[in-house]
KEDRENVEX-980662 format. One record per residue (C-alpha): residue in three letters; x, y, z. Coordinates in steps of 0.2 Angstrom, whole numbers, plus 5000, padded with zeros to 4 digits. Layout:
ALAXYZ...
***
This chain:
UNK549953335600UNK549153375585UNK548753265572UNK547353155563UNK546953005566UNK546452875550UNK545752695553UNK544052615552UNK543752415557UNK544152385577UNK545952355573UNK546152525571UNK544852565587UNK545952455596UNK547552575591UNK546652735593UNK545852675613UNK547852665619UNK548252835614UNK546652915619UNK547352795636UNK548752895634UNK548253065635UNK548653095617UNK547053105607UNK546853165589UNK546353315586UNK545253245571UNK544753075565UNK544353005548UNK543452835546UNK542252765531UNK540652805532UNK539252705541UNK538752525532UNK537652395532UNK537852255543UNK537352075546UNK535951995540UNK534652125541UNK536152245534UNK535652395547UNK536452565545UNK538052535558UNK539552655562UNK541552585560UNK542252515577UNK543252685576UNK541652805575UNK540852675588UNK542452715600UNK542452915599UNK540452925605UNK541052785618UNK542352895625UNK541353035626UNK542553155619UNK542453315610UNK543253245594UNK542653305578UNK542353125564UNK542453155546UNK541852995534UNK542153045518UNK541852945503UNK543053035494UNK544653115503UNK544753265493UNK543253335499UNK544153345514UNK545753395509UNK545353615514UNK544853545532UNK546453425533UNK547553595528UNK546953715538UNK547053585555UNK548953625552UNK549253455560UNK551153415565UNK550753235557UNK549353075552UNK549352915558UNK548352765547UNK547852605552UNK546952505544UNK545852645535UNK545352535519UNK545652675506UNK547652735497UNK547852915502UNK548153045488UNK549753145485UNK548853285490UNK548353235507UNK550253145508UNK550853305510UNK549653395520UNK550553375540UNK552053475544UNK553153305548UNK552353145536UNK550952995539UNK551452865550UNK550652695545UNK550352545559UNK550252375546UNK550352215557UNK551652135548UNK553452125547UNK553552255530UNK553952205515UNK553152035520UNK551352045516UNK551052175510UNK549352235506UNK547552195514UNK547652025522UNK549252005531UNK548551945549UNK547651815537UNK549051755527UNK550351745544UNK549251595549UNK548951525533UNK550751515529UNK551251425547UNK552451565552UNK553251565567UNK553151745570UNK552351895561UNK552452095569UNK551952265567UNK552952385558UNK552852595555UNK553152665542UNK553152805533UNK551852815519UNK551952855501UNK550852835485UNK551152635485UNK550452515496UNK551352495511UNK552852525502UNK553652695512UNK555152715522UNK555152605540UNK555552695560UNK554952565568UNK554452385570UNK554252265583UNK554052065579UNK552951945588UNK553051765589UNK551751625585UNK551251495593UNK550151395581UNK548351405590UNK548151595586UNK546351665578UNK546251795567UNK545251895578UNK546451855593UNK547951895583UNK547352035575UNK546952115593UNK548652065599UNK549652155587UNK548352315587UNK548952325605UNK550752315598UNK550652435587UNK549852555599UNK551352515609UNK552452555596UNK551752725591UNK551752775608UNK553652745610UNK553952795594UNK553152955591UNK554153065603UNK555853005593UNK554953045578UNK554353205580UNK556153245589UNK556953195572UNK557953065580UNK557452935569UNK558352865553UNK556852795542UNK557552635532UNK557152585515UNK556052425512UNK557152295503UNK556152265488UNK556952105484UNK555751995499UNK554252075495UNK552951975498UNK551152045493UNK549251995500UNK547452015493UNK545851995499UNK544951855502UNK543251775493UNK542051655500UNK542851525486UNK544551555495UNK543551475510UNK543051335501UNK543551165505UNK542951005495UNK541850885503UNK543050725497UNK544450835503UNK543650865521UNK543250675522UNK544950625520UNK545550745532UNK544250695543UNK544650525541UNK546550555545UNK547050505524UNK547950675522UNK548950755536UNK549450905524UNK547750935521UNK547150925539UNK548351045545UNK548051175530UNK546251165534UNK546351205553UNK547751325547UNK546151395536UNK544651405546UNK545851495561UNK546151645546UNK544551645538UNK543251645551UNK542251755553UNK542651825537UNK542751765522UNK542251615532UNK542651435529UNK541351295521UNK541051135514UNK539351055510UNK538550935521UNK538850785512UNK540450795520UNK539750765536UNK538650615534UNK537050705529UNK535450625533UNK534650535519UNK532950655521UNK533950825518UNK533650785497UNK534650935494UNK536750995498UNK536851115510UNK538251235515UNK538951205534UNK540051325538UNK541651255548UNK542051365563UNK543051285575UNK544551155574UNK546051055580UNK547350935574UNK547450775584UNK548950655578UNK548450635559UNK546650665561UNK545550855558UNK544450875573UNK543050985568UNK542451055586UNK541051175580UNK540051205565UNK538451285558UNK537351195543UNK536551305533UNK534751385543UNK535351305558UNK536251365575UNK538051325577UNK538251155585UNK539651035592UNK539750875581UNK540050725591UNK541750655590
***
């Protein structure tokens, strides 16, 4: 097959190892370019640039910082059609209308629920019972084009972002790989998006993952269930970006620290009324187990 591949962070890796899995590799990737990272923010390739020199394969990787640049190469690649997933920038008209057949977009949720950057996030935030991964076809919007395919998956109510983010990457892959042969058959019947339960997302700030010491301390001391269970609900969607903290008088900080400090909340669970917190990190400090 020939097409182009679009994604950057390790959801999109995760999506691009099962067809490369499948014999169906791209004929061309585009990813962002390399960023700094961590604390000593070195020069680091996306999870998807990271795969291709993993695999070993002779696949060409464009990082543009501005898709135009690209758009003579995309044309004369002649590809039959694009997948995106999770590629962090809107694509142009002109590039929309580059492949023979269309852009395919993978976006784990159930479309037009959560729309936009965050959806994994929000699924858990929100308590839902069950989120997905849906195809669809992209136009100038966000996630807004026609849907072929979707496939829903339900929640149990102890799920990571990370863990859930890798689960539905692996449905997605799924997904495509059923779905592309209908597609590029013609047999499928794209559906329109009912605008009327459109539910939108954005992305998320360190003060989103803010939660008040007084707040904490109720929670803690088992004085707010609602608030206990929309913290663990929290630190399961914001960790490890944009993370989850308080300040350590929340925690009963010694009399000799004469300043706050942040402590980052990194692991928790409900038990009865009560917030358990199971593993944190204070400020210029390794991650620790508070005792119970």
């Amino acid at each position: 097959m020939n097409y182009v591949f679009f994604g950057t962070p390790e959801f999109a890796a995760i999506v691009l190892r099962k067809l490369i899995e499948a014999k169906i590799p791209p004929s061309l990737v585009i990813t962002n370019p390399d960023r700094p990272f961590g604390r000593k923010k070195i020069i680091t390739p996306p999870p998807v640039k990271q795969l291709i020199a993993n695999c070993q394969l002779p696949i060409e990787v464009l990082q543009p910082e501005d898709l135009k640049t690209i758009s003579p190469r995309l044309s004369a690649l002649e590809a039959e059609f694009f997948i995106l997933a999770a590629y962090a920038k809107i694509l142009p008209k002109e590039i929309l209308q580059i492949p023979r057949l269309h852009v395919i977009g993978v976006h784990p949720s159930l479309l037009p629920k959560y729309r936009g950057p965050t959806p994994i996030q929000n699924a858990i935030l929100n308590g839902e019972k069950e989120t997905g991964v849906t195809l669809y076809l992209l136009d100038e919007k966000v996630d807004h084009g026609e849907i072929i395919a979707a496939a829903s998956y339900k929640l149990d109510g102890n799920e990571t972002y990370e863990k859930l983010m890798r689960k539905l990457a692996e449905l997605g892959a799924d997904l495509l790989l059923e779905t592309i042969p209908e597609f590029i058959a013609g047999r499928l019947t794209p559906e329109k998006q009912d605008e009327a339960v459109t539910t939108y997302t954005k992305k998320f700030t360190s003060q989103d993952g803010f939660v008040k010491p007084e707040i904490l301390e109720a929670a803690l001391a088992g004085e707010n269930r609602e608030q206990a269970k929309l913290i663990e609900r929290k630190i399961r969607a914001l960790n490890p970006e944009p993370g989850v903290w308080t300040y350590a008088i929340a925690l009963a900080n010694p009399e000799a620290e004469k300043r706050e400090k942040r402590v980052k909340l990194l692991e928790a669970e409900l038990r009865e009324d009560k917030l358990i917190l199971k593993k944190i990190q204070i400020e210029g400090r390794k991650p620790i187990c508070p005792s119970l």
